[in-house]
MILUMMAR-436770 format. One record per atom (N, C-alpha, C): atom name; y, z, x. Coordinates in pm, whole numbers, plus 50000, padded with zeros to 5 digits. Example, Ala and Ser with C-alpha at 12.3 -4.5 7.8 and 13.67 -1.06 7.14 Angstrom:
<atome: N, north: 49431, up: 50780, east: 51319>
<atome: CA, north: 49550, up: 50780, east: 51230>
<atome: C, north: 49670, up: 50780, east: 51320>
<atome: N, north: 49775, up: 50708, east: 51285>
<atome: CA, north: 49894, up: 50714, east: 51367>
<atome: C, north: 50003, up: 50787, east: 51290>
//
This chain:
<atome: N, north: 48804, up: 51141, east: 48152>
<atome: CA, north: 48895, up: 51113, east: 48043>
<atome: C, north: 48887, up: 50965, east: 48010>
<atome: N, north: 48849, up: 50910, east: 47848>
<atome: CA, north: 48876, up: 50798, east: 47824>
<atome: C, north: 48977, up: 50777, east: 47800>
<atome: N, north: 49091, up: 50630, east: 47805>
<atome: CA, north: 49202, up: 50587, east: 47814>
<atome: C, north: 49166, up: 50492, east: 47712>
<atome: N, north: 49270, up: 50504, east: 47613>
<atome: CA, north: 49277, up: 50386, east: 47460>
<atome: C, north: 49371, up: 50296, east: 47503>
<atome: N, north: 49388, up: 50216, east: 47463>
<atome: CA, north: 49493, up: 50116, east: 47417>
<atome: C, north: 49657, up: 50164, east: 47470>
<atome: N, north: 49664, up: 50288, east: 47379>
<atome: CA, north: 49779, up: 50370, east: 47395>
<atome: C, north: 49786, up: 50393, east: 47482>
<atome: N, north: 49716, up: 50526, east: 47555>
<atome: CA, north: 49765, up: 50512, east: 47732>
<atome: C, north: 49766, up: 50383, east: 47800>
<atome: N, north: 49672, up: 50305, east: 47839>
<atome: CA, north: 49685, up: 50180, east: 47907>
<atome: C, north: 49835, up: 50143, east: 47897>
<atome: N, north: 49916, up: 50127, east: 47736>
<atome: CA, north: 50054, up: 50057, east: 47716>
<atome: C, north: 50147, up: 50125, east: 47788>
<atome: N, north: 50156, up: 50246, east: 47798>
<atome: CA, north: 50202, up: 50345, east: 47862>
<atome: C, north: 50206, up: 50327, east: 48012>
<atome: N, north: 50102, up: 50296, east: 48077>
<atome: CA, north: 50065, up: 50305, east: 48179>
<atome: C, north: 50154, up: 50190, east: 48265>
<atome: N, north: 50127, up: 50054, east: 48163>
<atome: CA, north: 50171, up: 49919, east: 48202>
<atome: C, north: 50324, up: 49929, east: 48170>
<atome: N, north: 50401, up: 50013, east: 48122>
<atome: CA, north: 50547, up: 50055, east: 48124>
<atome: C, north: 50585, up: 50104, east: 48202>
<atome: N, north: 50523, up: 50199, east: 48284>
<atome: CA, north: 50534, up: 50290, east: 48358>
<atome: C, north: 50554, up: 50241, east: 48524>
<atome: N, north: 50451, up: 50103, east: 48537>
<atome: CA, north: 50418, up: 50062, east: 48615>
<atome: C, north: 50555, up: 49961, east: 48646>
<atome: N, north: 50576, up: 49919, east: 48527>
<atome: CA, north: 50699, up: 49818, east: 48564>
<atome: C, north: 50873, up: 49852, east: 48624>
<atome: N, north: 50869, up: 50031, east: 48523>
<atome: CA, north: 50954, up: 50123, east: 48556>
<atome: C, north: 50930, up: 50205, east: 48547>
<atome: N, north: 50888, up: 50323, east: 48629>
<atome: CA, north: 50878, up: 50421, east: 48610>
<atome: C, north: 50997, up: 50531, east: 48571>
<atome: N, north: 51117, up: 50486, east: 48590>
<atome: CA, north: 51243, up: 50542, east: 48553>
<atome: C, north: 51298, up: 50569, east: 48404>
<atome: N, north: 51197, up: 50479, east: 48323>
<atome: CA, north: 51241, up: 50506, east: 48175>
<atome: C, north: 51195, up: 50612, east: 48114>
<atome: N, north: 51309, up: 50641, east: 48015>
<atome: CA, north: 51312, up: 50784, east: 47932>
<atome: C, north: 51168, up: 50801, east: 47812>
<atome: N, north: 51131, up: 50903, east: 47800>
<atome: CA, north: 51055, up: 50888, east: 47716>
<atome: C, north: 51099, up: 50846, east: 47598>
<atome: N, north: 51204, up: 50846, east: 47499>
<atome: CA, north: 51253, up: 50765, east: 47407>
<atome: C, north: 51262, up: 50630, east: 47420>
<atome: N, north: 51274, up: 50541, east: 47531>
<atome: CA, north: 51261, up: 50448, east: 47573>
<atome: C, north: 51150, up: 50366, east: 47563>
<atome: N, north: 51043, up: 50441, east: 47627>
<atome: CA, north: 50926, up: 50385, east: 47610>
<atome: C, north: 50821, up: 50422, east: 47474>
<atome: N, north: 50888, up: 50559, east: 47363>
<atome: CA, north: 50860, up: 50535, east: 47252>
<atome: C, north: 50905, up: 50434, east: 47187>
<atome: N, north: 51035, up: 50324, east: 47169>
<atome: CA, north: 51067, up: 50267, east: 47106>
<atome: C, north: 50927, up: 50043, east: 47162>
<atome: N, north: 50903, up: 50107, east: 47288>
<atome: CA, north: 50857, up: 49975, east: 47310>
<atome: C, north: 50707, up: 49994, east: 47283>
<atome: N, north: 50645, up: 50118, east: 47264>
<atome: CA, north: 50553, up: 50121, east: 47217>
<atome: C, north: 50487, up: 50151, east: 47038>
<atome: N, north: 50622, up: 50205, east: 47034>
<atome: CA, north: 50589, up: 50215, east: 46879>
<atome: C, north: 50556, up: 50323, east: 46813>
<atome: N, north: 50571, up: 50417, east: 46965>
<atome: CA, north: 50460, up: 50586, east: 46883>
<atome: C, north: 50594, up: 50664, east: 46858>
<atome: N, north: 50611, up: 50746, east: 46836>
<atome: CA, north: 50651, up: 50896, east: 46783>
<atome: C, north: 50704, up: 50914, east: 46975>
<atome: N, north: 50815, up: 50982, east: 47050>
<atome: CA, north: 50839, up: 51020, east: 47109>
<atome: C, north: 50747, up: 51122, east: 47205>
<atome: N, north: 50755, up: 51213, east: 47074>
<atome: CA, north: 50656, up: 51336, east: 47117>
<atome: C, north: 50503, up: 51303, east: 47149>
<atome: N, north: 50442, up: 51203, east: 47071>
<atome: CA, north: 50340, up: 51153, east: 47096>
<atome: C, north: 50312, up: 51067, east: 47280>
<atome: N, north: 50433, up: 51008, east: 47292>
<atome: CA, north: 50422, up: 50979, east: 47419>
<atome: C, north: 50480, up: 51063, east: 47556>
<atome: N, north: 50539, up: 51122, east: 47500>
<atome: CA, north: 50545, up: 51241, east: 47630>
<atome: C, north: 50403, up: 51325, east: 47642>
<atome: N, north: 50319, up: 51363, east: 47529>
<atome: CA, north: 50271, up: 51463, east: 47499>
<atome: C, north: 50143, up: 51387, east: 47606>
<atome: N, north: 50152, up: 51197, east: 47591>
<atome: CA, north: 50010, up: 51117, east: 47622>
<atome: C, north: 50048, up: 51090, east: 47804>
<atome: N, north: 50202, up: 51127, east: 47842>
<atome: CA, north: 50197, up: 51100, east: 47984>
<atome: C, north: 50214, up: 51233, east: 48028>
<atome: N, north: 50214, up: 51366, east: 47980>
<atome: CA, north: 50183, up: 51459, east: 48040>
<atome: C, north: 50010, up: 51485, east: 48088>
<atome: N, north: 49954, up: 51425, east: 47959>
<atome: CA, north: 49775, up: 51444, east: 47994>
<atome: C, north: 49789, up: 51333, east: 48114>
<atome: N, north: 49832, up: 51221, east: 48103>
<atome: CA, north: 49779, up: 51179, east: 48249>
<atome: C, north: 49830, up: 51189, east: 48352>
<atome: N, north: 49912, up: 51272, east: 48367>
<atome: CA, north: 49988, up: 51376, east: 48460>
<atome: C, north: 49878, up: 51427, east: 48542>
<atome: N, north: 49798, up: 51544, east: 48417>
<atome: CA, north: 49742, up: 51648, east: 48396>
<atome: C, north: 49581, up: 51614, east: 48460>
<atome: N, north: 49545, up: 51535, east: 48418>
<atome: CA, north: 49446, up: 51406, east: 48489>
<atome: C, north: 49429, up: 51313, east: 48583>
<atome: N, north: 49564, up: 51351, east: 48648>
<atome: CA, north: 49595, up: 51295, east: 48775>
<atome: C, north: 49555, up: 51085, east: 48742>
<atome: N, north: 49550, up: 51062, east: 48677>
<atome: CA, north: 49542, up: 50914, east: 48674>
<atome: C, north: 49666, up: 50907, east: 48702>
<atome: N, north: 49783, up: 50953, east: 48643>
<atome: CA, north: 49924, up: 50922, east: 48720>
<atome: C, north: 49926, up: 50992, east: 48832>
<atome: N, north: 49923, up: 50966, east: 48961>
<atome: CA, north: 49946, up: 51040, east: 49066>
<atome: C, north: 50100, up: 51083, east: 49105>
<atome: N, north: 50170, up: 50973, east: 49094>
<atome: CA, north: 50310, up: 51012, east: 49132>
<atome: C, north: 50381, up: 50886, east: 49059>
<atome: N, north: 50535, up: 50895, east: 49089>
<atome: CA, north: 50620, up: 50813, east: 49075>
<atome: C, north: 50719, up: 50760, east: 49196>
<atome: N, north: 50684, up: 50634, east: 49177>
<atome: CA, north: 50781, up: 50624, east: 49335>
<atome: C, north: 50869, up: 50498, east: 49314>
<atome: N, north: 50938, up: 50423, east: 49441>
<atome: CA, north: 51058, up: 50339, east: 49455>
<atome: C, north: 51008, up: 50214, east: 49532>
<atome: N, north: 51028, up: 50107, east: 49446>
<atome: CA, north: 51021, up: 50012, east: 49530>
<atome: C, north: 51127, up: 49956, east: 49591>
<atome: N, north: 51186, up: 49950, east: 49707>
<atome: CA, north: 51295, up: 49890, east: 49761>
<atome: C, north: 51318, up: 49796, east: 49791>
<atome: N, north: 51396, up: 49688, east: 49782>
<atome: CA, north: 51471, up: 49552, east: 49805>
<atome: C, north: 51452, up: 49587, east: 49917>
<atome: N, north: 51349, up: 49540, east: 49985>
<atome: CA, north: 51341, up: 49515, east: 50132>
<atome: C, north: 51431, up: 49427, east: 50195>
<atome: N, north: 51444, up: 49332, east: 50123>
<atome: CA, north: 51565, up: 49198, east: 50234>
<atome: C, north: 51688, up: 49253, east: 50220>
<atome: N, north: 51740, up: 49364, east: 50135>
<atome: CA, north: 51833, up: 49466, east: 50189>
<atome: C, north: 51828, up: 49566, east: 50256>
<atome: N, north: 51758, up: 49560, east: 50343>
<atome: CA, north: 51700, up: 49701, east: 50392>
<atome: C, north: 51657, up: 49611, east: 50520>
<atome: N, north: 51659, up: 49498, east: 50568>
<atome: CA, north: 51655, up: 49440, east: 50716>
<atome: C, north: 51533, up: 49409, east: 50720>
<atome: N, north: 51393, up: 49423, east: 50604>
<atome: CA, north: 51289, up: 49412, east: 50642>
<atome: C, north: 51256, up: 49318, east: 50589>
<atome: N, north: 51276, up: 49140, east: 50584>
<atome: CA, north: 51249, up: 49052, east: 50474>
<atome: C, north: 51122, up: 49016, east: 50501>
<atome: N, north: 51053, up: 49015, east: 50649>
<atome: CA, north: 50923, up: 48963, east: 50678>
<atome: C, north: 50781, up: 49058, east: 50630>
<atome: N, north: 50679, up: 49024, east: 50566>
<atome: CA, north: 50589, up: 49101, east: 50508>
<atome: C, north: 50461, up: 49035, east: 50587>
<atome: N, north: 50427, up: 49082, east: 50680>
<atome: CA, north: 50248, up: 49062, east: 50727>
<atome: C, north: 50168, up: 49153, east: 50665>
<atome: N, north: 50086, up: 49039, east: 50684>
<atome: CA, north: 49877, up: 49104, east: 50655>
<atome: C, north: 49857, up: 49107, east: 50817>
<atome: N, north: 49801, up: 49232, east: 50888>
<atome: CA, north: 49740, up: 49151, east: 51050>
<atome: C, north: 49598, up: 49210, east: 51006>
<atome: N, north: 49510, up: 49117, east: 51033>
<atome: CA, north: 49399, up: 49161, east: 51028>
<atome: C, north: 49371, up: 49217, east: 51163>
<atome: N, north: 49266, up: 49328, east: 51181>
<atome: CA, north: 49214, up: 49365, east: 51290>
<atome: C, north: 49057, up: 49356, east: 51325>
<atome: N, north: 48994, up: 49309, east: 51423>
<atome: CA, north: 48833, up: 49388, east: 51444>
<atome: C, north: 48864, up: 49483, east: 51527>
<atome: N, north: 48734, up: 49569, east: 51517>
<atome: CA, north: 48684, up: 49663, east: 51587>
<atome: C, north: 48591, up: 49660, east: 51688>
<atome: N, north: 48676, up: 49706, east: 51801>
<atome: CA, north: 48535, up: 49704, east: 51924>
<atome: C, north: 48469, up: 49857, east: 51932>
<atome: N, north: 48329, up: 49851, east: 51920>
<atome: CA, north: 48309, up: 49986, east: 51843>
<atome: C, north: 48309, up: 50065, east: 51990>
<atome: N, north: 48263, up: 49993, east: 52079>
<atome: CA, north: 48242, up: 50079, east: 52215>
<atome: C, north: 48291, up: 50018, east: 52331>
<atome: N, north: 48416, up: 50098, east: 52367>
<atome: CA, north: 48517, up: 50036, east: 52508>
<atome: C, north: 48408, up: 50015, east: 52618>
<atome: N, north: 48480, up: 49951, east: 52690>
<atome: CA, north: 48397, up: 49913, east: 52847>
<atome: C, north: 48387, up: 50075, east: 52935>
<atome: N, north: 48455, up: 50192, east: 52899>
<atome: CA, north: 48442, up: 50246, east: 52945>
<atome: C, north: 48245, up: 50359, east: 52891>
<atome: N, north: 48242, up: 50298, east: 52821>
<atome: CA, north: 48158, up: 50368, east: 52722>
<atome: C, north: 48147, up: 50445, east: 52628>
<atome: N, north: 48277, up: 50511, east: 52595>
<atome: CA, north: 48328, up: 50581, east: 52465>
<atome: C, north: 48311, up: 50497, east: 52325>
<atome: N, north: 48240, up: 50576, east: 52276>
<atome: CA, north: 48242, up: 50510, east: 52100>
<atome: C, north: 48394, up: 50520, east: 52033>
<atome: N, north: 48401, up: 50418, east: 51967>
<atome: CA, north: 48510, up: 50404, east: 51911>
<atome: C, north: 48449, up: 50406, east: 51738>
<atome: N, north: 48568, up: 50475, east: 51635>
<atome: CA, north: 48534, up: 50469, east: 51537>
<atome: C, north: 48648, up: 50431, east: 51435>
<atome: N, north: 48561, up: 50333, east: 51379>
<atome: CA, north: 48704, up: 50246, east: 51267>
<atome: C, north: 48765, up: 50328, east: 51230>
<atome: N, north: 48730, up: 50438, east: 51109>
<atome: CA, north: 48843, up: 50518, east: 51083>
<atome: C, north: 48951, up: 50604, east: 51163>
<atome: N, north: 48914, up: 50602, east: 51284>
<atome: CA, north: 49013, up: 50643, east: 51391>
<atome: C, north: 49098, up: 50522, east: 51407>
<atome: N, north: 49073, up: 50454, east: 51401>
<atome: CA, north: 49130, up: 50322, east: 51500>
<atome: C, north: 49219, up: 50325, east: 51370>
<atome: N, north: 49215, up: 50314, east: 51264>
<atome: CA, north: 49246, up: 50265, east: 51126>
<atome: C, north: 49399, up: 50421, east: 51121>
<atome: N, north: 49340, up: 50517, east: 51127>
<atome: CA, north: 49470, up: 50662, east: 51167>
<atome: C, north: 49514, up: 50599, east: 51268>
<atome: N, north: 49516, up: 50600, east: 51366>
<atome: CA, north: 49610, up: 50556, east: 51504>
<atome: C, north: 49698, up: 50453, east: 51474>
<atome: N, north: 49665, up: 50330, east: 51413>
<atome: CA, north: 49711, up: 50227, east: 51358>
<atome: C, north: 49851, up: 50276, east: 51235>
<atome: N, north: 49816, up: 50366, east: 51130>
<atome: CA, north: 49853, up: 50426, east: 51044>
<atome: C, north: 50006, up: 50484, east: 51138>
<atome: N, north: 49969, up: 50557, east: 51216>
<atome: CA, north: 50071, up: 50640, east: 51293>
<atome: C, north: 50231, up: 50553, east: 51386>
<atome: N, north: 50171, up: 50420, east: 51362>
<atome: CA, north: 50281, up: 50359, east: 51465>
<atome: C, north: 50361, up: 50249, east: 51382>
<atome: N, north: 50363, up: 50343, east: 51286>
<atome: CA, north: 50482, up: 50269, east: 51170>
<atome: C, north: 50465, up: 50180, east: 51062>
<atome: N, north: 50369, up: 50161, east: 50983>
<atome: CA, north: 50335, up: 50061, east: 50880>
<atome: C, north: 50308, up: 50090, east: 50804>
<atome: N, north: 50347, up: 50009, east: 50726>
<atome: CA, north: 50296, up: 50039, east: 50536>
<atome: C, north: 50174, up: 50065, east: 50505>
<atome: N, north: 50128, up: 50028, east: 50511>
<atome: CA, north: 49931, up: 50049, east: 50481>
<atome: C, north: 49852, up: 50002, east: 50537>
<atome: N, north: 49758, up: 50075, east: 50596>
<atome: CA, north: 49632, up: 50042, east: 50647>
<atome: C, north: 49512, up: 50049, east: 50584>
<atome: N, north: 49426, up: 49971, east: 50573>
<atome: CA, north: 49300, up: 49930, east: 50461>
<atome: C, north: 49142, up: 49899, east: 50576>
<atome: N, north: 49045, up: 49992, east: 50527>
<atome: CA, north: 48951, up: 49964, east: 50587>
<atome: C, north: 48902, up: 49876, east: 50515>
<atome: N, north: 48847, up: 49775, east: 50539>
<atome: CA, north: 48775, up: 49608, east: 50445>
<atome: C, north: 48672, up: 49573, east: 50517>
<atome: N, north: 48571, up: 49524, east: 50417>
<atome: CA, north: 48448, up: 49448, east: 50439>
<atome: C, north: 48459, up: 49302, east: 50472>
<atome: N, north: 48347, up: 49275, east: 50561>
<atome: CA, north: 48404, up: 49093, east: 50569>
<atome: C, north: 48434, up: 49100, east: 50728>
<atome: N, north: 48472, up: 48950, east: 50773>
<atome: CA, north: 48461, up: 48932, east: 50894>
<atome: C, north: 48601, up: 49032, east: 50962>
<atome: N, north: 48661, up: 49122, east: 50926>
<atome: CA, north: 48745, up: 49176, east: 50978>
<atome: C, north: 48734, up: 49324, east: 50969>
<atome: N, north: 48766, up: 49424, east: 51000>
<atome: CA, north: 48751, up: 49553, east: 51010>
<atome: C, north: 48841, up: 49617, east: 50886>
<atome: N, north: 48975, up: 49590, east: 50962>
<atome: CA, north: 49084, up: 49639, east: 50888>
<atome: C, north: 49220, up: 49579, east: 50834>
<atome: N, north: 49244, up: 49575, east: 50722>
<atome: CA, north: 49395, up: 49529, east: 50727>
<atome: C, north: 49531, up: 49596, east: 50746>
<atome: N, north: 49640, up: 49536, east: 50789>
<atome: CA, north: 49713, up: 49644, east: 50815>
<atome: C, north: 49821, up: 49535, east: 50741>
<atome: N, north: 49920, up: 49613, east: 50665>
<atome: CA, north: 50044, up: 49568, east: 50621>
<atome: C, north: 50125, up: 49643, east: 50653>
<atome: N, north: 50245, up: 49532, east: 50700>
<atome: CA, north: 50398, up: 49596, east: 50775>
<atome: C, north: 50491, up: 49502, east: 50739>
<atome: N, north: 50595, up: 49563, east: 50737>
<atome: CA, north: 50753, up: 49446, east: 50668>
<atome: C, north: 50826, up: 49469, east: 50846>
<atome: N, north: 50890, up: 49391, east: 50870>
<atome: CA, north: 50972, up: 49387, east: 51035>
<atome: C, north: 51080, up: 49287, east: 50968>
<atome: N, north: 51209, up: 49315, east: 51008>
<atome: CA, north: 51305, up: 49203, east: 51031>
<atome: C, north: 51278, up: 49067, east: 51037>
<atome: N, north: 51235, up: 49057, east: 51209>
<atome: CA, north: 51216, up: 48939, east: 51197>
<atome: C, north: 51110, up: 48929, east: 51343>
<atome: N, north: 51082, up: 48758, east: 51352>
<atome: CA, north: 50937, up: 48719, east: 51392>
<atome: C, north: 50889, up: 48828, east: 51515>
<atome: N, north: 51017, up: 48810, east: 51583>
<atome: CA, north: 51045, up: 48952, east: 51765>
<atome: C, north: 50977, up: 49034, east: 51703>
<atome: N, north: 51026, up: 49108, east: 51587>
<atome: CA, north: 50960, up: 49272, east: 51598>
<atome: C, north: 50880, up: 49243, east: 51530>
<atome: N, north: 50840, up: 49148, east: 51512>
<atome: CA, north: 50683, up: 49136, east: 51459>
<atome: C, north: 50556, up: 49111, east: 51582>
<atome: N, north: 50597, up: 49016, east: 51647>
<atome: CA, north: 50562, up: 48973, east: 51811>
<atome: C, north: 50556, up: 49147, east: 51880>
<atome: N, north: 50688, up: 49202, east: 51876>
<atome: CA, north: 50664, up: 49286, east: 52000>
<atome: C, north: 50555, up: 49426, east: 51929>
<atome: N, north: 50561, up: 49414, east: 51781>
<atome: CA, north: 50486, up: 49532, east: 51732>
<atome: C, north: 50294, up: 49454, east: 51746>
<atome: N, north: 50290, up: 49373, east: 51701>
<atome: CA, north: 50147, up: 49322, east: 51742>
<atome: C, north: 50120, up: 49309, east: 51913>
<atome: N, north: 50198, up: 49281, east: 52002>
<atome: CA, north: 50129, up: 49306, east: 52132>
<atome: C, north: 50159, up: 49418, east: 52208>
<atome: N, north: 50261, up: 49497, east: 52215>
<atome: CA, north: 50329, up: 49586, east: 52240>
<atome: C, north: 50281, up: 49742, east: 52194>
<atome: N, north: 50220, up: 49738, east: 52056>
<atome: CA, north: 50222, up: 49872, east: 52003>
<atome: C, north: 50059, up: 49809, east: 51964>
<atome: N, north: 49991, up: 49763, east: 51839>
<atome: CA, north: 49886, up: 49757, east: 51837>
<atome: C, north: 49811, up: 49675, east: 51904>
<atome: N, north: 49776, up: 49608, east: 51950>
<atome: CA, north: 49656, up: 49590, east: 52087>
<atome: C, north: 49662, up: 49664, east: 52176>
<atome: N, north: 49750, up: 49782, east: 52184>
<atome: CA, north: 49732, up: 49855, east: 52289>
<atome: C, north: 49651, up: 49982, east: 52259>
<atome: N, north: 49643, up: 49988, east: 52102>
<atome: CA, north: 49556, up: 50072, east: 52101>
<atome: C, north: 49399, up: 50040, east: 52089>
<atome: N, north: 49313, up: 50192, east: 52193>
<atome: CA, north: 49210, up: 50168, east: 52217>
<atome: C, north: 49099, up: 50186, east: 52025>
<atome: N, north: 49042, up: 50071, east: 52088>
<atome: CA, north: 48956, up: 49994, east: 52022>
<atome: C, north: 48966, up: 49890, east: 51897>
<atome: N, north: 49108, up: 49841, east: 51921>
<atome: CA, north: 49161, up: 49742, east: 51864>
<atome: C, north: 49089, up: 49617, east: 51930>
<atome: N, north: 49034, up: 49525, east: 51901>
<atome: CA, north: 48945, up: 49383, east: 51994>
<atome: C, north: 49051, up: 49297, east: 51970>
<atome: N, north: 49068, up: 49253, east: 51825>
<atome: CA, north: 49110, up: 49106, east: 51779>
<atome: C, north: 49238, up: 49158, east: 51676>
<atome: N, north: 49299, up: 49052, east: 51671>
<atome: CA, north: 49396, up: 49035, east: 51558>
<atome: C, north: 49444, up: 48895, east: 51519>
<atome: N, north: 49444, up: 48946, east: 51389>
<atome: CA, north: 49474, up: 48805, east: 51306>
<atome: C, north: 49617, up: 48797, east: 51245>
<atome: N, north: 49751, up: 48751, east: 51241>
<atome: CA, north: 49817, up: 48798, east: 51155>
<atome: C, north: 49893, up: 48658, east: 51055>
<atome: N, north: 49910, up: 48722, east: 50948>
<atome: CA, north: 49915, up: 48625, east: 50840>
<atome: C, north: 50055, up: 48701, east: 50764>
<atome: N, north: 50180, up: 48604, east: 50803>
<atome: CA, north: 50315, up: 48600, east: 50738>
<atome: C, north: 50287, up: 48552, east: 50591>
<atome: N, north: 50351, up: 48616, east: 50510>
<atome: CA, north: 50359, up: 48603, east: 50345>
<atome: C, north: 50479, up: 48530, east: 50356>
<atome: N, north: 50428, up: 48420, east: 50235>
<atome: CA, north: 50562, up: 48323, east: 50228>
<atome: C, north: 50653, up: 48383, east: 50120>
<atome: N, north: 50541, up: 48378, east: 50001>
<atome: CA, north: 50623, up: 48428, east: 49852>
<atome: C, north: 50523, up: 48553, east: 49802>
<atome: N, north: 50549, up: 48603, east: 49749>
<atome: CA, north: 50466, up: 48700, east: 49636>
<atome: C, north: 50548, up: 48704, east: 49510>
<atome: N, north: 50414, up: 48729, east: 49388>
<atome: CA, north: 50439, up: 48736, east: 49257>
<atome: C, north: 50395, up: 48869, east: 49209>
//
């Protein structure tokens, strides 16, 4: 499916709120109502919209701290078992964090997680991930601001 102008505007409304009415976002785009329900049902239908979801005020919600930890991969434990990133990358996934990213470059994987504060950030990097097998290294990098 090619995407005009029109969807794209749509898209970039959608993105900012996904909560607005379709009359709403006919009036900021300029089309006919029906025309824009009719253009976010096809990308419904096309799965370019996958879903709609919530972003939450995290610093109300106890989680104000946002890390990047980078990880390497040790591909094969001392015991001799192969280890495989995308495992390591699920296991990682499973012990509570926002997203895990397999990446190119001197690091394996990234992992992003929000924690309270510095402790449960400390006790989740030595405590929960280095303990899993075939985790080697970690890097982790506190976000000051985001835009």
């Amino acid at each position: 499916m090619t995407l005009d102008e029109k969807d794209l505007k749509i898209l970039e409304i959608l993105k900012e709120n996904s909560k607005l009415r379709t009359s709403q976002i006919s009036k900021k785009t300029r089309m006919p109502i029906t025309t824009v329900h009719n253009r976010i049902k096809k990308l419904e239908k096309e799965s370019i919209i996958k879903s709609y979801t919530v972003i939450p005020n995290y610093k109300k919600l106890g989680k104000s701290i946002l890390s990047y930890i980078l990880v390497s991969v040790i591909y094969t434990i001392p015991s001799g078992e192969k280890i495989s990133q995308e495992n390591v990358a699920k296991k990682i996934k499973q012990i509570g964090v926002e997203e895990v990213s397999i990446v190119t470059g001197g690091m394996d994987i990234i992992v992003k997680i929000r924690v309270k504060d510095i402790e449960e950030l400390n006790d989740f990097v030595i405590k929960k991930l280095r303990n899993i097998s075939g985790v080697d290294k970690t890097q982790t990098l506190i976000v000051l601001s985001s835009f």
